[in-house]
C-alpha positions in Angstrom: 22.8 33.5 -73.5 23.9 33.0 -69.9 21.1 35.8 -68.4 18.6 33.7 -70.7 20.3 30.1 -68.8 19.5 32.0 -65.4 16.1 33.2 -66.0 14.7 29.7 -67.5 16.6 27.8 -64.2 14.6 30.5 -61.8 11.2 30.4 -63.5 11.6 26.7 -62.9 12.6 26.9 -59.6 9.7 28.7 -58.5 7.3 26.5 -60.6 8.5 23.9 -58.6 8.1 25.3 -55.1 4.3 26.6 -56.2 3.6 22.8 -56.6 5.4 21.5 -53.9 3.0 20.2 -51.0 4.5 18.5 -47.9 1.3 17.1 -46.8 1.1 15.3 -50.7 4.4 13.7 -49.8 2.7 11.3 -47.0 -0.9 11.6 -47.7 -1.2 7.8 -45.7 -0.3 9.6 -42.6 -3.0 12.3 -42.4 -5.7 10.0 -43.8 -5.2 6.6 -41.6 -3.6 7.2 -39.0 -6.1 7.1 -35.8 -5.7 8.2 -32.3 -5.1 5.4 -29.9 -5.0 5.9 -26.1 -2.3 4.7 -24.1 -2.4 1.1 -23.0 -3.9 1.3 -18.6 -2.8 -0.6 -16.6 -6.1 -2.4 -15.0 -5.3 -3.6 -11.7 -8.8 -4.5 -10.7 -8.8 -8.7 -11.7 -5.9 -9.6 -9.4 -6.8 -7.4 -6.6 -10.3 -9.3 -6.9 -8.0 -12.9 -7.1 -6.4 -11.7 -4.5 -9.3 -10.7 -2.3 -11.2 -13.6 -2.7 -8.1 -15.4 -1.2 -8.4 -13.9 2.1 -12.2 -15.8 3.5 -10.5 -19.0 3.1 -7.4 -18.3 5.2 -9.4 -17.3 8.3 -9.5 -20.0 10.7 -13.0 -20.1 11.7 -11.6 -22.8 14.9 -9.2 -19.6 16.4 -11.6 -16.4 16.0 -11.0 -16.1 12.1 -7.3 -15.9 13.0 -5.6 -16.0 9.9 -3.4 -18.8 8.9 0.1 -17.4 7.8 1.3 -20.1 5.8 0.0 -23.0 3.7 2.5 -26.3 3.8 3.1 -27.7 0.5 3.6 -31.3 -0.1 3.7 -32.7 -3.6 3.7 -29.4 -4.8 0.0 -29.0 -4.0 -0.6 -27.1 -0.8 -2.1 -29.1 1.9 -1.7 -27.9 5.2 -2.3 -24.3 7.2 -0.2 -23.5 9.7 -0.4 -20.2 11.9 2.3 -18.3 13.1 3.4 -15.5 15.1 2.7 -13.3 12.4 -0.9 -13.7 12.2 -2.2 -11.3 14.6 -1.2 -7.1 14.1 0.6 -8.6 10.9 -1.8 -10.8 8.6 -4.7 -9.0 10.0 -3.5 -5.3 9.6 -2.8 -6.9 6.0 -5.7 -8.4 5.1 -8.1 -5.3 6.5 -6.3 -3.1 4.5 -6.5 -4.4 1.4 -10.3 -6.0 1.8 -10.7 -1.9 2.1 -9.0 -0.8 -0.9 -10.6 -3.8 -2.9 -13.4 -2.1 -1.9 -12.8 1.0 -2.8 -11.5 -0.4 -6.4 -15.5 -1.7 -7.3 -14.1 -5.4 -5.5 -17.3 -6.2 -2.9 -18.9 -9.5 -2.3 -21.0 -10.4 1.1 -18.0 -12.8 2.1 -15.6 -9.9 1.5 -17.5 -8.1 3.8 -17.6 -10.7 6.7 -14.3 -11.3 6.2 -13.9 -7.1 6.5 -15.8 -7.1 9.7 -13.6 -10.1 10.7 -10.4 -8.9 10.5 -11.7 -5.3 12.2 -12.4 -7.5 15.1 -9.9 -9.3 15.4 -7.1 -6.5 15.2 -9.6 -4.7 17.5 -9.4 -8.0 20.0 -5.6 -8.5 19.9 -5.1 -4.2 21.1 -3.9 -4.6 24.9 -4.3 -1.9 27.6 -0.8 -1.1 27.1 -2.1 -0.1 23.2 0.1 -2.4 21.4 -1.4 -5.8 19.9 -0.9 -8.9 21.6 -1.0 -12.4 20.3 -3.4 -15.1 22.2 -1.1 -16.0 24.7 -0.8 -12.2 26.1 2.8 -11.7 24.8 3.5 -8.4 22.6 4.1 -9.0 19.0 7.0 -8.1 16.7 7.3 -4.2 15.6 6.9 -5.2 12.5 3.3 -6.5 13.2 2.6 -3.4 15.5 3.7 -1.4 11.8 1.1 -4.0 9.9 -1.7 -3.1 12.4 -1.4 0.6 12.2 -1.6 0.5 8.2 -4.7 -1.2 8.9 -6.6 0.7 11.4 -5.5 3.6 9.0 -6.9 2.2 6.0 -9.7 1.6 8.3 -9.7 5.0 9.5 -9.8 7.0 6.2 -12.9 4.7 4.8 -15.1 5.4 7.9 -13.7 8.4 10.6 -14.4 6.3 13.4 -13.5 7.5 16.8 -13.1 4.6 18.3 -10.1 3.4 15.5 -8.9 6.9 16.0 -8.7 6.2 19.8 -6.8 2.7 18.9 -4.3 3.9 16.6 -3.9 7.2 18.8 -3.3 4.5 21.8 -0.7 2.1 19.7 1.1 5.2 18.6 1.7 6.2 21.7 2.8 2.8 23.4 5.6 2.7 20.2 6.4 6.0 21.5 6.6 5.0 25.3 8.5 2.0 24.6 10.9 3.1 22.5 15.0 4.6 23.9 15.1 8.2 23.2 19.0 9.3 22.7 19.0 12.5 21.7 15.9 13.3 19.0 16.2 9.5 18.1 13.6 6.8 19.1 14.7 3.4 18.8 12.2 0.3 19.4 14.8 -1.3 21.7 13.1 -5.1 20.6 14.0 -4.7 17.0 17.4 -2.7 17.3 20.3 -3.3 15.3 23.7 -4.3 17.0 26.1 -2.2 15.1 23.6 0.6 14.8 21.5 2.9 17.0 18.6 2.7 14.9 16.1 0.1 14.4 14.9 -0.4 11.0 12.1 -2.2 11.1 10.8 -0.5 13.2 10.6 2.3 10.4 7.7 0.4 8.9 5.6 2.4 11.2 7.1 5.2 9.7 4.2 6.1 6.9 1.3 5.2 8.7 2.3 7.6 11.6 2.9 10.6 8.9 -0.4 10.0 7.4 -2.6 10.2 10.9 -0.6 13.2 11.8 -1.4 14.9 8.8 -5.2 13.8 9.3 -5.5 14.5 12.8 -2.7 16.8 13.9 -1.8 14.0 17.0 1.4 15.3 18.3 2.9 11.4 19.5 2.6 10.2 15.8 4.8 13.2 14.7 7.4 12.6 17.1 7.4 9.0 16.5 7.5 9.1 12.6 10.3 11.6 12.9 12.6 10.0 15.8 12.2 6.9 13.2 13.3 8.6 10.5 16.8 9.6 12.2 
């Protein structure tokens, strides 16, 4: 009786696996589901907001200067004002990123008087010492040296020039001139930090001195990007 009992249990255990199907269990799944792609990030409406921002904060009475700041009052904004951060700072700003709108599809005919603007502007504010100066002759902060070199690189990659590789070659090398040397540290002695030997902002430069290097092999914007670093 009990060899009968196991025989009828197996034959029904392997009736049971011949008509098992795991697809069967969720046929849904395999019939509606649909591949989606991944949600993108599209980045291409506020760079154009963003863009189209920059023409109306050139001031056509100063050279196209840009205005650094608008003054609120009501919570509206109502007045410009400049600043010592519109030369080497604003426009190093504002001709990089008018050049990679560009490159994003982002190109109107005022975008590209306002492109032309700020490229001669930041080419008019380059001293013979190589560093950018603001109307009344005097240097401007390191940070706004840093500001112009992003742009004349951005400027550089889009076109090759020789004469923007001249001017970044020459403002690398005033940074460099400038700047205290202990040991293989270089400090920008205007921006130097009184408990430290470094000078951080100063390391703003830092990128856009490793990227020319690696395009052009110029031997000053190695040593500066790497006595920056320390």
């Amino acid at each position: 009786m009990r060899t009968v009992l196991v025989w009828l249990a197996l034959a029904a255990l392997i009736a049971g696996c011949a008509d098992w199907n795991p697809a069967a269990r969720h046929p849904a799944d395999n019939k509606s589901r649909t591949f989606r792609s991944p949600p993108i990030l599209d980045l291409r409406e506020p760079m154009a907001l963003g863009a189209r921002a920059i023409p109306p904060r050139l001031d056509p009475n100063a050279g196209f200067r840009p205005w650094f700041m608008l003054r609120g009052r009501g919570g509206l904004p109502a007045e410009p004002r400049h600043d010592i951060w519109d030369v080497g700072d604003m426009t190093g700003r504002y001709l990089e990123s008018l050049i990679q709108a560009r490159h994003m599809g982002i190109s109107s005919p005022a975008l590209s008087l306002a492109e032309w603007r700020m490229q001669t502007n930041l080419f008019s504010s380059l001293g013979q010492d190589g560093l950018v100066h603001d109307p009344s002759g005097a240097i401007v902060h390191s940070f706004s040296q840093g500001s112009a070199l992003f742009g004349l690189l951005a400027w550089f990659e889009d076109t090759g020039d020789a004469q923007v590789r001249r001017a970044m070659e020459g403002l690398i090398t005033a940074q460099l001139r400038r700047a205290r040397k202990p040991g293989d540290q270089r400090v920008d002695p205007t921006v130097q930090l009184e408990k430290s030997s470094g000078s951080h902002l100063a390391g703003y430069q830092i990128f856009p001195a490793i990227r020319f290097y690696e395009l052009t092999g110029y031997p000053d914007a190695l040593e500066l990007a790497e006595g920056l670093t320390r």
